[in-house]
N, CA, C and O atoms as a GROMACS GRO file, in nm:
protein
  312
    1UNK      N    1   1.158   2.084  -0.386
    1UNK     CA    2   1.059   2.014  -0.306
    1UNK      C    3   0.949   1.962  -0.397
    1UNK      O    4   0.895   2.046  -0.469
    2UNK      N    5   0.914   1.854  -0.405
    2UNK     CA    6   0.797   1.767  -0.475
    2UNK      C    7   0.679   1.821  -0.391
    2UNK      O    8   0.661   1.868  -0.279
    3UNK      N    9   0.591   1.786  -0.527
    3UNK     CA   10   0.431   1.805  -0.469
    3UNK      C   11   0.344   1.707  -0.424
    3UNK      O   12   0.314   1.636  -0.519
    4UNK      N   13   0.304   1.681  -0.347
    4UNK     CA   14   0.218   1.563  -0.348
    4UNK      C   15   0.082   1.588  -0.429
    4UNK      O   16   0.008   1.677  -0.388
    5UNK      N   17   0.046   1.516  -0.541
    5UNK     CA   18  -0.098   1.562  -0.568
    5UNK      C   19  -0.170   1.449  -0.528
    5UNK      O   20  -0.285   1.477  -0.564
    6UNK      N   21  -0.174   1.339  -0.476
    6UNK     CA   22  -0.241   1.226  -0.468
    6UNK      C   23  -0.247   1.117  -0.544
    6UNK      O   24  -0.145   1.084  -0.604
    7UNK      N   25  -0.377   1.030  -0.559
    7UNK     CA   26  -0.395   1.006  -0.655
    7UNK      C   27  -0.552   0.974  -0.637
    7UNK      O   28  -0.624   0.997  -0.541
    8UNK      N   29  -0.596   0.881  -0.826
    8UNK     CA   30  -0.731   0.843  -0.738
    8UNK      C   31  -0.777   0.756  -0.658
    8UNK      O   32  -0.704   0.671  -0.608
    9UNK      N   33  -0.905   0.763  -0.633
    9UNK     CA   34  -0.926   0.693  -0.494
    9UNK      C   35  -0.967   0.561  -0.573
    9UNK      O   36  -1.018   0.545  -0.684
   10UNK      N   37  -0.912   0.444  -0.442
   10UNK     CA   38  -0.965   0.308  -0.468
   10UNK      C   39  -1.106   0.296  -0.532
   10UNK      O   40  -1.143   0.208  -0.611
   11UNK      N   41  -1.173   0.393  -0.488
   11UNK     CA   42  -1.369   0.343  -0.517
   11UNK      C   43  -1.362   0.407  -0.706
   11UNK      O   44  -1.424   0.360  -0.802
   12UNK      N   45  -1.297   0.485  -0.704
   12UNK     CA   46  -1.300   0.531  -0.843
   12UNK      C   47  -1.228   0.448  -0.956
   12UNK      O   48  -1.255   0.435  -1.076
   13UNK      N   49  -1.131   0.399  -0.879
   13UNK     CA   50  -1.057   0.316  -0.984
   13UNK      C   51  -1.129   0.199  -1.012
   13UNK      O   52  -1.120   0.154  -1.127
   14UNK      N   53  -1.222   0.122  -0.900
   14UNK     CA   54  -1.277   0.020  -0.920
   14UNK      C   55  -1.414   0.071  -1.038
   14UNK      O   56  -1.436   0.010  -1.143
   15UNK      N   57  -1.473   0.165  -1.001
   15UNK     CA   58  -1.556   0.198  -1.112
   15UNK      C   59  -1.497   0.216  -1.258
   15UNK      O   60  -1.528   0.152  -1.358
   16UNK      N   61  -1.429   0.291  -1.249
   16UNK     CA   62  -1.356   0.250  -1.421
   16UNK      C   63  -1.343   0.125  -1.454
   16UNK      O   64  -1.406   0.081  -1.550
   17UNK      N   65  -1.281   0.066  -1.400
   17UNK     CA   66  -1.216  -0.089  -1.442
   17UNK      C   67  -1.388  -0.147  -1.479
   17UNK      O   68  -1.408  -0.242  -1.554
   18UNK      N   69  -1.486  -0.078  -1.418
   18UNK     CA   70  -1.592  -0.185  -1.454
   18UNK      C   71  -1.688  -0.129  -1.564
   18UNK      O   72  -1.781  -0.193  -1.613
   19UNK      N   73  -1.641   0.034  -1.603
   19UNK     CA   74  -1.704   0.069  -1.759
   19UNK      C   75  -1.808   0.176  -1.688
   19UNK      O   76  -1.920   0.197  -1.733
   20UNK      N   77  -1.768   0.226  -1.599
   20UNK     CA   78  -1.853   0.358  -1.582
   20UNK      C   79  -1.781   0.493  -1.609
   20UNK      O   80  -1.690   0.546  -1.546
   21UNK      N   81  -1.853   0.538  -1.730
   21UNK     CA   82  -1.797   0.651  -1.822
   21UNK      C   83  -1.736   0.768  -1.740
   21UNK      O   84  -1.624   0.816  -1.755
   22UNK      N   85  -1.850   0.811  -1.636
   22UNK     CA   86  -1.793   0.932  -1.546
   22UNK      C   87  -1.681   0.894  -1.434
   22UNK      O   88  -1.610   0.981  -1.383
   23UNK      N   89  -1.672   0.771  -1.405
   23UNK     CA   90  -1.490   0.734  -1.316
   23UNK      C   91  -1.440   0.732  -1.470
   23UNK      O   92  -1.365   0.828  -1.479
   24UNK      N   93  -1.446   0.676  -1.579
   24UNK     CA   94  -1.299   0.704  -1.672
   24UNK      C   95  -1.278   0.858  -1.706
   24UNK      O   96  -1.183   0.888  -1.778
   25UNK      N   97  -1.365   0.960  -1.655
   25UNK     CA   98  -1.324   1.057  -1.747
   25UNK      C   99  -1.361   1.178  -1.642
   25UNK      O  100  -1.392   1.296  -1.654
   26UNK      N  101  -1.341   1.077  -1.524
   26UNK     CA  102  -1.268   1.194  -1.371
   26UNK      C  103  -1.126   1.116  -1.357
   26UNK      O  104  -1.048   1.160  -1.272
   27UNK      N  105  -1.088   1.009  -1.429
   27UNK     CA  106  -0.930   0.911  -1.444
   27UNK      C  107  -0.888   1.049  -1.517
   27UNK      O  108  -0.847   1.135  -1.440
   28UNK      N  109  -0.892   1.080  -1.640
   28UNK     CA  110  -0.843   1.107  -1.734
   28UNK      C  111  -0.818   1.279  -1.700
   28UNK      O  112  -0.712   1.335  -1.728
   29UNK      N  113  -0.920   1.339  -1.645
   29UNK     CA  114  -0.916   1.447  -1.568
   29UNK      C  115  -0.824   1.507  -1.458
   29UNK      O  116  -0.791   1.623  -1.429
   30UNK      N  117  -0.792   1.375  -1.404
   30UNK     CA  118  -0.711   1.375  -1.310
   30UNK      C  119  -0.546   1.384  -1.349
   30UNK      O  120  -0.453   1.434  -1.285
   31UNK      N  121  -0.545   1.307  -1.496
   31UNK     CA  122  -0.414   1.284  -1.524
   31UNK      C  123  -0.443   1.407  -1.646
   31UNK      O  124  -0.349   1.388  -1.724
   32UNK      N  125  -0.513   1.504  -1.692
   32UNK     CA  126  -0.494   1.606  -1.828
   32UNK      C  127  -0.398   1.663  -1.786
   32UNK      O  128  -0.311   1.652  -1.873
   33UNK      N  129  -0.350   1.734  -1.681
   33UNK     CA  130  -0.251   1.831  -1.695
   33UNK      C  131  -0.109   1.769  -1.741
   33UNK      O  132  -0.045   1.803  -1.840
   34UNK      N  133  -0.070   1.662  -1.636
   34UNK     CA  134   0.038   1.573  -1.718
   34UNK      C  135   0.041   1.530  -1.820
   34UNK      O  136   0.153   1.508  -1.867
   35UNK      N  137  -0.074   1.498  -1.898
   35UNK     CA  138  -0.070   1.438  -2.041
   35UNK      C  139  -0.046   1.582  -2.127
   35UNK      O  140   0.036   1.583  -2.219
   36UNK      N  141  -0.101   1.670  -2.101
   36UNK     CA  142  -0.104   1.819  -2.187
   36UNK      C  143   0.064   1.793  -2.164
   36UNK      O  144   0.124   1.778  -2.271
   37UNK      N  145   0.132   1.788  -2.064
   37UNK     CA  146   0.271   1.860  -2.024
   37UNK      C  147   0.355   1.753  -2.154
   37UNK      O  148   0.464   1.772  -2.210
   38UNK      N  149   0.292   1.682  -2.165
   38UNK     CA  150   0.368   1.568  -2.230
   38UNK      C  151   0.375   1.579  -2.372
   38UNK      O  152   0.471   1.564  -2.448
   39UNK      N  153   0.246   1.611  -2.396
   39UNK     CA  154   0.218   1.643  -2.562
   39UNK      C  155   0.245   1.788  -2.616
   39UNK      O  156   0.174   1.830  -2.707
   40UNK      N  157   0.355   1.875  -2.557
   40UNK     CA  158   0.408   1.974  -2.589
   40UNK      C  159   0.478   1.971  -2.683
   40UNK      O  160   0.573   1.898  -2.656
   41UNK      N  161   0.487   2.021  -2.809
   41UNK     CA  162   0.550   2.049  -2.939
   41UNK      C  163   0.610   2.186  -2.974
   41UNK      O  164   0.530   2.278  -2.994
   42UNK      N  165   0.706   2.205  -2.980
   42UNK     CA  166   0.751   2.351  -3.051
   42UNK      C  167   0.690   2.404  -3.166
   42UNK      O  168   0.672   2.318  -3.253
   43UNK      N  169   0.643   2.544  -3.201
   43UNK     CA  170   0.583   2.555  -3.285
   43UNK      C  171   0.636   2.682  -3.332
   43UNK      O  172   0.653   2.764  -3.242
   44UNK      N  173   0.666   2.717  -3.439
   44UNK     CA  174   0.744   2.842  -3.460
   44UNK      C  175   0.638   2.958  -3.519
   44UNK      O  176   0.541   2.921  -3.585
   45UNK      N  177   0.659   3.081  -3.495
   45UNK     CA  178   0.538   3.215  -3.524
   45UNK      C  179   0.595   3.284  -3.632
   45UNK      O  180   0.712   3.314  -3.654
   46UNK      N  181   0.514   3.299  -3.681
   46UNK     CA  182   0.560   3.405  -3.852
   46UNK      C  183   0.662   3.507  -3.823
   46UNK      O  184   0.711   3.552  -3.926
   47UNK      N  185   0.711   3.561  -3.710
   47UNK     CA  186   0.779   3.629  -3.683
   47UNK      C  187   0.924   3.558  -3.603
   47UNK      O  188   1.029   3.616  -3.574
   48UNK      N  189   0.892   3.434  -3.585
   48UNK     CA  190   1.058   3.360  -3.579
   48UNK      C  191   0.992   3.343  -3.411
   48UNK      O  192   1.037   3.232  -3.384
   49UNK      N  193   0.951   3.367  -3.344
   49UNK     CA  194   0.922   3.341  -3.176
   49UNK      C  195   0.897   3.206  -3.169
   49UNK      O  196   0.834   3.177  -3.270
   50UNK      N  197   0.917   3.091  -3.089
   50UNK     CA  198   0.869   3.006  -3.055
   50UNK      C  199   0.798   3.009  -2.929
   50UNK      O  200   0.811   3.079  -2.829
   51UNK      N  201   0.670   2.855  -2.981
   51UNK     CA  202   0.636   2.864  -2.862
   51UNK      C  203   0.611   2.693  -2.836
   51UNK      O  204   0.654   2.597  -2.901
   52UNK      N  205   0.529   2.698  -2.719
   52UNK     CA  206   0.521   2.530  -2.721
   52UNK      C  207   0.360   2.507  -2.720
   52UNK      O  208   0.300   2.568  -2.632
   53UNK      N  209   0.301   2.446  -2.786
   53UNK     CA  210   0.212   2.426  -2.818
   53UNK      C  211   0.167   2.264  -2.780
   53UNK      O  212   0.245   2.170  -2.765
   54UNK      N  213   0.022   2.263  -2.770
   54UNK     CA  214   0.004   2.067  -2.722
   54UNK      C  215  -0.063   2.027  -2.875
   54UNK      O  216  -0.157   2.070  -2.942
   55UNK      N  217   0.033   1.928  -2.889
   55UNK     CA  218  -0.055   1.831  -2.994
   55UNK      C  219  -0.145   1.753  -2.935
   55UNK      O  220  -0.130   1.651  -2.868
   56UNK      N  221  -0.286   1.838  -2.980
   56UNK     CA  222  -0.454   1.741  -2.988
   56UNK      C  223  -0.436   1.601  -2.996
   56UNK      O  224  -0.464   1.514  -2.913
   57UNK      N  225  -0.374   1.588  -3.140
   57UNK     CA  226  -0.367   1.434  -3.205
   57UNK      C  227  -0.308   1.375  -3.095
   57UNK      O  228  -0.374   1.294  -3.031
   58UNK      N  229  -0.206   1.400  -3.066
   58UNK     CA  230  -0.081   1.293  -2.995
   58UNK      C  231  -0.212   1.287  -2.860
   58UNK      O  232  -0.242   1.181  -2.805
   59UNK      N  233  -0.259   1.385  -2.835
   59UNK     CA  234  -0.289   1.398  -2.633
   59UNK      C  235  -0.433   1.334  -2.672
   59UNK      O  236  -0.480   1.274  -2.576
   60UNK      N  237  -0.514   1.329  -2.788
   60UNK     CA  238  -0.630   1.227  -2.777
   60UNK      C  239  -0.571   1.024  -2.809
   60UNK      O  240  -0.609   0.910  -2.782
   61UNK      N  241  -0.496   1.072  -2.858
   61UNK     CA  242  -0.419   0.923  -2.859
   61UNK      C  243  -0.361   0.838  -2.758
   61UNK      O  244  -0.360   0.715  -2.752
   62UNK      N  245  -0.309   0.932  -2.670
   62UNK     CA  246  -0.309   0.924  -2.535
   62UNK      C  247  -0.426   0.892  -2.415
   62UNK      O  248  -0.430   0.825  -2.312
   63UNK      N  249  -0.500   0.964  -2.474
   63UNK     CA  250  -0.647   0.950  -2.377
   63UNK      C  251  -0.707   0.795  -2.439
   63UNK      O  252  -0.746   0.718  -2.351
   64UNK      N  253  -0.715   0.748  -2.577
   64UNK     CA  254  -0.761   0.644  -2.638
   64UNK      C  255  -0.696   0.535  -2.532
   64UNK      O  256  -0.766   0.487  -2.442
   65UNK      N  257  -0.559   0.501  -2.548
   65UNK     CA  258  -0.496   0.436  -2.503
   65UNK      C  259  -0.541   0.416  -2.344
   65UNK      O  260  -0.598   0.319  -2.294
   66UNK      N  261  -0.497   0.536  -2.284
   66UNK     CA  262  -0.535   0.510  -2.137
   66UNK      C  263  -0.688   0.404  -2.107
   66UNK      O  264  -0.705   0.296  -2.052
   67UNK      N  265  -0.793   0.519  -2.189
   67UNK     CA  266  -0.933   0.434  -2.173
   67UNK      C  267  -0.898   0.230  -2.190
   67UNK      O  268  -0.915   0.124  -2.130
   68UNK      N  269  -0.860   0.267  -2.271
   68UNK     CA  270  -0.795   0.069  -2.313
   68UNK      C  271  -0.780   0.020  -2.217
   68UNK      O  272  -0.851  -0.065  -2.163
   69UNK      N  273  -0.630   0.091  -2.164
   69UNK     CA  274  -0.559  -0.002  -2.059
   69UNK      C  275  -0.685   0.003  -1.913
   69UNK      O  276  -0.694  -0.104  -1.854
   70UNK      N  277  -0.756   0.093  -1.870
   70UNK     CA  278  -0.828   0.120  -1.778
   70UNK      C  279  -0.946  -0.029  -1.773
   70UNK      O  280  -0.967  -0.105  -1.678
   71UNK      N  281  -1.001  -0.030  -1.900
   71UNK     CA  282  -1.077  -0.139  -1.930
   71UNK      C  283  -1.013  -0.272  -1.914
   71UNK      O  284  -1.078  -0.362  -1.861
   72UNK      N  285  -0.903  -0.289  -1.951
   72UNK     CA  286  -0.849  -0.406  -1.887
   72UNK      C  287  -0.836  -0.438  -1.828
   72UNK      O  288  -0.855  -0.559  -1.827
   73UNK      N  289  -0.785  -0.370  -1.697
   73UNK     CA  290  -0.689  -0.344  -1.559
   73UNK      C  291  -0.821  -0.428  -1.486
   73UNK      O  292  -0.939  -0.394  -1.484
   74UNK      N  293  -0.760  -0.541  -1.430
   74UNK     CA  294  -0.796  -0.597  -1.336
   74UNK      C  295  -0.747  -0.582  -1.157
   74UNK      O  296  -0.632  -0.585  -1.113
   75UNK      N  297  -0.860  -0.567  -1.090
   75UNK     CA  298  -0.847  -0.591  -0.957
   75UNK      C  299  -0.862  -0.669  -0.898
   75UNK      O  300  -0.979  -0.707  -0.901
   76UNK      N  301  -0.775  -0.745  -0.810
   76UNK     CA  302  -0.756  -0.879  -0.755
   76UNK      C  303  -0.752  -0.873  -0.551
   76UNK      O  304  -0.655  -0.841  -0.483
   77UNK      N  305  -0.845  -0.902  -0.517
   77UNK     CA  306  -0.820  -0.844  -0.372
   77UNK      C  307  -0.765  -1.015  -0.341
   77UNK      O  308  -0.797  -1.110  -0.412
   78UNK      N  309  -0.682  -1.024  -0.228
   78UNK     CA  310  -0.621  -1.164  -0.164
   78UNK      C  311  -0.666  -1.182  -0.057
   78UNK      O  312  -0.633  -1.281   0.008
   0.00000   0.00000   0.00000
């Protein structure tokens, strides 16, 4: 069975798109847990155990990017 988590709301998305810091980084908030899930790396322990670990680098590179595309993203009402 799927989860519904939502998503964000129209009024928030329009504030990002127009450069207000706290809608991009309740965006980005919204999407950390999936981006963490994403930037999971195997990492091996002095004793041979693995585990999975999040690459920082990769998951702030990720966040860079998003901010980008957010700034671009145009809204067009008809």
């Amino acid at each position: 069975m799927k989860k519904n988590y939502g998503y964000p709301s129209y009024n928030l998305i329009c504030k990002a798109t127009s450069g207000d810091e706290k809608a991009i980084r309740e965006i980005l908030d919204f999407y950390n847990a999936y981006i963490s899930k994403v930037c999971l790396r195997p990492c091996y322990h002095a004793n041979g155990a693995l585990l999975m670990q999040v690459d920082e680098e990769l998951k702030g590179e990720i966040h860079a990017e998003i901010m980008k595309a957010i700034l671009k993203f145009e809204i067009r009402v008809k």
